[in-house]
C-alpha positions, 0 to 999 in steps of 0.5 A: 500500500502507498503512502498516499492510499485513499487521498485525492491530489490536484497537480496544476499544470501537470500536462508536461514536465515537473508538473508530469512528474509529480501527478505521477510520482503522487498516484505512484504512492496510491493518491487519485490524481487530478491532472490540470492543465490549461492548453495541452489536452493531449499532454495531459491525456499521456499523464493519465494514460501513464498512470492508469498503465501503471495501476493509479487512477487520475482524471484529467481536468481543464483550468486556466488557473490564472483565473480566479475563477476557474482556478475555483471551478477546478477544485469544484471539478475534483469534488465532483469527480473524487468526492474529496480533496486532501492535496493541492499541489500549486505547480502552474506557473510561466517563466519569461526573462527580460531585462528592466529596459524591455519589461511591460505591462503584458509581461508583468500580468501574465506572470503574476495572473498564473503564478500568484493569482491562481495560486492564491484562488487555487488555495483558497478554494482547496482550503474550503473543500478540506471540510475540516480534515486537515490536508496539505498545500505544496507551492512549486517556487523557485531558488530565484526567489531568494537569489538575484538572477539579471533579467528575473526581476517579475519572475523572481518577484512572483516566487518570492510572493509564493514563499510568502503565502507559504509562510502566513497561510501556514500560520493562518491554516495550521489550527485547521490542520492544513500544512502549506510548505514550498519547494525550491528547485534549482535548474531542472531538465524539462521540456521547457528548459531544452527549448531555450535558445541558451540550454547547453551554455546554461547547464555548463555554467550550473554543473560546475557551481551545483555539488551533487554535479548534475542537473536537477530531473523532475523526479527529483522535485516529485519525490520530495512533494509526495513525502510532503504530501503524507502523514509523515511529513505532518509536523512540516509547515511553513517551510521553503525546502531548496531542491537543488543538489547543493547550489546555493542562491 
């Protein structure tokens, strides 16, 4: 039996990626799995496949969760679906680099509608639909909010706002029994990350700096949010838990 049998996770922007990684690291370990996505149906579809092959259950759902609204909607979803919700994993998010000189309004909303926004309506929405129970919230930041990284100024500042909803709504929840911790993963090999123009550059300039040596995987970051999302990781809250191999900020 897996540490996670009879609990019910949602995993935003889980259709690729770490996202991808985590819905089926958590169904792994016995949880139903929602598996949000907002564009990529088919991508989402291979998770569920994935994890149905293997013995899991999940169900993929849509919801653009830089909405408030459908942010809400996806919990509702889950409800009706499960019948339950006892994990929200916060893992939708977008990132865009640009120097002080080129950043814009359009720039700006974006990231902070996804990344903060949604995460915050997603939350608040989980929270209500614990019923009571207790559960557990886990918000995917970044080494970036606690570093200074050229050209991350928003990127940056929306992690560092996530790690600040981690600590006061892990103050304000834990008398529901409701744990809220972030991870911080350093560079981690994804999709997305071999689609940069500058990947192999980037990765020769971070080995050398990371002591485990490597890149990081998704698995990596999967593993440490299905150990928070059991019952062993239930005196944990309020914490930003760095998964970086060793590289410091």
């Amino acid at each position: 039996m897996g540490k996670l049998e009879g609990k019910v996770a949602v995993v935003t922007g889980a259709s690729k990626g770490i996202g991808a990684a985590i819905a089926e690291e958590l169904a792994k370990q016995g949880a139903a799995v929602v598996v949000n996505y907002s564009a990529s149906a088919d991508g989402a579809a291979e998770v569920v496949r994935k994890v149905e092959a293997a013995g899991g259950k999940a169900k993929a759902i849509r919801a653009d969760v830089s909405k408030a609204g459908e942010a809400r909607q996806l919990i509702d979803a889950t409800l009706k679906e499960f019948g339950r919700v006892d994990v929200l994993v916060n893992n939708a998010g977008v990132f865009d680099f640009k120097g002080l000189a080129d950043v814009n309004e359009e720039h700006y909303d974006r990231m902070f509608d996804l990344n903060v926004k949604g995460l915050l309506f997603a939350t608040q929405a989980a929270a209500n639909a614990f019923d009571g129970r207790g559960g557990s919230i886990i918000n995917i930041s970044s080494m970036v909010s606690v570093g200074a990284v050229p050209g991350a100024s928003v990127y940056s500042a929306t992690k560092a706002a996530i790690d600040s909803f981690t600590r006061t709504l892990a103050a304000e929840l834990g008398p529901k029994n409701i744990l809220v911790n972030s991870i911080l993963p350093g560079p981690v090999e994804t999709e997305g990350a071999r689609a940069m123009p500058n990947w192999d550059d980037f990765q020769a300039q971070m080995i050398p700096r990371t002591p485990l040596g490597r890149i990081g995987k998704p698995r990596d970051i999967a593993t440490i949010v299905s150990f928070l999302a059991s019952d062993e990781a239930g005196w944990i809250t309020g914490q930003m838990i760095p998964a970086a191999g060793g590289l410091r900020a």
